[in-house]
N, C-alpha and C positions, 0 to 999 in steps of 0.2 A: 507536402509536409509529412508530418510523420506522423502517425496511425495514432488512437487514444490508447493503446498497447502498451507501444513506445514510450509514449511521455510518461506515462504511469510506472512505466518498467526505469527509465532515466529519473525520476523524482525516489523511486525506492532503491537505488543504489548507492544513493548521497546518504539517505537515513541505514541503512546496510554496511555503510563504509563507517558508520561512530559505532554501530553495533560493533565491529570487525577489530576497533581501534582501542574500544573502551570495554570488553568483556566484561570483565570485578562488577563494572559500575550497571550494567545490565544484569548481570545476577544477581547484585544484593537488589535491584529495585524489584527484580520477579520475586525474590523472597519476602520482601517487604508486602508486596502486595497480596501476594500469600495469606501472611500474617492477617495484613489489615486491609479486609473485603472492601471494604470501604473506598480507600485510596484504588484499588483495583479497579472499580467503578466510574472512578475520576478520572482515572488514564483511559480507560475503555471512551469515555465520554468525550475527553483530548481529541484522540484519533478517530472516534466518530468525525468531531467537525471538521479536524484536517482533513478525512475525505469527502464532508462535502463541498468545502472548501475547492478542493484541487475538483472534483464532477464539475462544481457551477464554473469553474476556468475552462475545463472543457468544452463545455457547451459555449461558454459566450467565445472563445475563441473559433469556433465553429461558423458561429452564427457573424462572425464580423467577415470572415471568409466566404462566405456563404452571400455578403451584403445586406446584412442587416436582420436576416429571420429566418428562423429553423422550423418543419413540421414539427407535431409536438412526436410523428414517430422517428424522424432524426434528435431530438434529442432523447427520446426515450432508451435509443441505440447506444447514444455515445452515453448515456447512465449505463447501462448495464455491460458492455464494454467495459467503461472503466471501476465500475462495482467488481466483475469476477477478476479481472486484473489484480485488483486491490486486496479480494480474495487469496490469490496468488500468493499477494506477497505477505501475507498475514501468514500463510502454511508453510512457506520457506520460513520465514523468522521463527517461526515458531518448531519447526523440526531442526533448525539450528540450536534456537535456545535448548533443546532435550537433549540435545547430542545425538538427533538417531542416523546422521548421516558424517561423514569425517570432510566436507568439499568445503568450498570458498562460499560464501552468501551469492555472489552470481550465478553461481553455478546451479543455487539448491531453486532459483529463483527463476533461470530458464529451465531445469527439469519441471516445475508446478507452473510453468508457461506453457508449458507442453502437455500438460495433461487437459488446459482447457480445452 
């Protein structure tokens, strides 16, 4: 099957491709939240749970592979695995949103794969 890398690398190329599609509407929501620390907070908050969301998939996906139970150091692996993954893709979006690179979001997304 494929790595917690992977899955985490294919779940951020679906949210990558509305960023890629919808620009305008990714600028004004980084201005907005800007503006309104607040709302900033509340998005921060979002994508906390989506990623724990997508960690607890991991792991129970793991663990039904696995036949039913994980040490608690295989899942601590597949946490932190897909923590710096996630990491990853938080730096690519986020060096896209600035403009500091001119490439395609896949691109900026296996370059900061690379640097883990």
């Amino acid at each position: 099957g494929e790595s917690v890398r992977e899955i985490v690398r294919a779940v951020a190329l679906v949210r990558m491709a509305a960023l890629e599609r919808d620009p305008q509407s990714w600028k004004m929501r980084r201005e907005l939240t800007l503006r309104e620390p607040a709302i900033g907070l509340r998005f921060l908050g979002v994508y906390a749970r989506a990623d724990r969301v997508l960690v607890d998939a991991l792991v129970e996906r793991a663990r039904v592979a696995a036949g039913g139970s994980l040490s608690a150091d295989d899942e601590f692996a597949i946490a932190v695995a897909a923590h710096s993954a996630l990491g990853a893709v938080r730096a690519a979006i986020r060096m896209h949103l600035v403009g500091a690179y001119d490439a395609p979001m896949a691109v900026l997304l296996d370059r900061a794969y690379a640097l883990l």
